[in-house]
C-alpha positions in Angstrom: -34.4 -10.8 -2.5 -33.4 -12.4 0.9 -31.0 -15.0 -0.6 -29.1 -11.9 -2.6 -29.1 -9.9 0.5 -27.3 -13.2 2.8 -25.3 -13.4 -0.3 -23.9 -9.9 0.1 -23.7 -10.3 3.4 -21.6 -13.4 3.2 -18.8 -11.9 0.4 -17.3 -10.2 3.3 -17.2 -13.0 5.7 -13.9 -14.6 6.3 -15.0 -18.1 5.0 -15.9 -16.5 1.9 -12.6 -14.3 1.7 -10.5 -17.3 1.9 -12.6 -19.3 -0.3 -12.1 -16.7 -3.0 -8.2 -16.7 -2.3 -8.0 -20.0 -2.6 -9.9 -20.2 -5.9 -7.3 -17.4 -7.1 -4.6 -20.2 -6.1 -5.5 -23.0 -7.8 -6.2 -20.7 -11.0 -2.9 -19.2 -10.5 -0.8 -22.4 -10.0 -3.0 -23.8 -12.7 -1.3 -21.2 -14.9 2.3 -21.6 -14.2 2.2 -25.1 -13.9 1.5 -25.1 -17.6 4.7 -23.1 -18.2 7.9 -25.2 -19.7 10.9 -25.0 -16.7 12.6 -22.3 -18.6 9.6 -19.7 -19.0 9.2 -20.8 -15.1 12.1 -20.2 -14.2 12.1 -16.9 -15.8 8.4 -15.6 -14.4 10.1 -16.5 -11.2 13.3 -14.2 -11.8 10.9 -11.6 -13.5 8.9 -11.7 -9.7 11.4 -11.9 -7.4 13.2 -8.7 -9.1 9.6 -7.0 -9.2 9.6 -7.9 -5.5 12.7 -6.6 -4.7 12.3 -3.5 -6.2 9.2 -2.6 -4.6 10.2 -3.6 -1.3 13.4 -1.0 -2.3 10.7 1.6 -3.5 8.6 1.1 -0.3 11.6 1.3 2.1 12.9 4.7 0.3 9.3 6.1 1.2 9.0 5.2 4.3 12.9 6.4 5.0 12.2 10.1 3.4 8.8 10.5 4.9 10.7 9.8 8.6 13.5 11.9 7.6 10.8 14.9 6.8 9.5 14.4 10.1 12.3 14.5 11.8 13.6 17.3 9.6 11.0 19.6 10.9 8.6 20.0 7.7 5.6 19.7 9.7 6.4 22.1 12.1 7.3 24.7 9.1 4.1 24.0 7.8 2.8 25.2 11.0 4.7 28.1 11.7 4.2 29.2 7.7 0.4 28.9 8.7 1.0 31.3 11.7 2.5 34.1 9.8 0.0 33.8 7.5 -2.5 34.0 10.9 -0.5 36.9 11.8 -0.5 38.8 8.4 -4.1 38.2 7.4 -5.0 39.6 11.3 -3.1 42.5 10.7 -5.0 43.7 7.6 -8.6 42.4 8.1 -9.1 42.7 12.5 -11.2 39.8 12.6 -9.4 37.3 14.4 -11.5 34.8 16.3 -12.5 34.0 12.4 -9.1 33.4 10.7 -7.7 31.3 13.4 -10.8 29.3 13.2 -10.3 28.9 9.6 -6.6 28.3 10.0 -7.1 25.4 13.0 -9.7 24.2 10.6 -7.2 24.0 7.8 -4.1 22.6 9.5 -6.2 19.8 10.9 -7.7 19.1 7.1 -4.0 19.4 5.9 -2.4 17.4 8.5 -5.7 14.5 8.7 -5.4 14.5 4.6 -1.9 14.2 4.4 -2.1 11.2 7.1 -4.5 9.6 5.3 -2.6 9.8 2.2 0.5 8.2 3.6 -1.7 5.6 4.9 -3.1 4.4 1.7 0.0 4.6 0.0 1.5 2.6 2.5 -0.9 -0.3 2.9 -1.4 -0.2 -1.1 2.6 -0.6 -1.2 2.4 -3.7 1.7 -0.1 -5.4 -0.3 1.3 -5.4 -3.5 4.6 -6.5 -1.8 2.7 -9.5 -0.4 1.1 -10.4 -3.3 4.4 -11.0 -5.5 5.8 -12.6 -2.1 3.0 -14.9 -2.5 3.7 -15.5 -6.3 6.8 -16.2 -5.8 6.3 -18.8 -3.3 3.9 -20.5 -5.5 6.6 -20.6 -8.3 8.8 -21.7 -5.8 6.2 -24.5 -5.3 5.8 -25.2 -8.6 9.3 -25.7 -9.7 9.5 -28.1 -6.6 7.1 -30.1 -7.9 8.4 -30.0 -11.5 11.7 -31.4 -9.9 13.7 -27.9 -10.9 16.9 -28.8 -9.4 18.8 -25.5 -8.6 16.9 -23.2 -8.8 17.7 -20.0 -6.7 16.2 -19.2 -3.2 
């Protein structure tokens, strides 16, 4: 029971980490270093254009979520929230109530929609640093397999 709990413990040590990462590396090179210099040379056009594309993807994100920022959605969402304040305090009297609620709400909205971006954000990241890491290791690979001219 004691050596399973150290063991737990250590999978999320850095030592452990890296020797995982490692152990993905030599698998993956492994892999592609079995592949002929054509199929090479295409898995490494196939990744760089994946690459590409998600770095395009990611930078489009990131672009429109700044641009709604700095077009003002956030602050319409609050001011829509207010006349909704406003309306529902007009029928029902009970204010102290409804603006609890509707802090309560923003802050959900706006702490949700934060996190969101976040997530998408640092999934986006890592997948773009994974196929940069693949395509340095078919970089590596080919420059092993003497691949003269292969693009950069």
């Amino acid at each position: 029971m004691r050596k399973h709990f150290q063991e737990s413990i250590m999978f999320f040590t850095f030592q452990e980490r890296k020797k995982r990462k490692f152990e993905k590396y030599l698998k993956e090179t492994e892999t592609l270093a079995q592949l002929n210099s054509d199929e090479l040379f295409f898995e490494y056009i196939q990744t760089k254009t994946e690459y590409k594309h998600k770095k395009n993807r990611f930078g489009m994100f990131a672009i429109s979520f700044l641009i709604s920022i700095w077009m003002g959605v956030w602050k319409e969402l609050l001011i829509l929230m207010g006349k909704a304040a406003y309306y529902f305090i007009t029928f029902h009297g009970n204010e102290t109530e409804w603006i609890r609620m509707t802090v309560g709400l923003l802050v959900m909205i706006i702490i949700s929609s934060t996190a969101l971006f976040i997530l998408i954000l640092l999934n986006y990241l890592q997948k773009i640093r994974n196929l940069y890491e693949r395509i340095l290791i078919v970089e590596e690979i080919q420059r092993k397999q003497g691949m003269q001219g292969s693009p950069k």
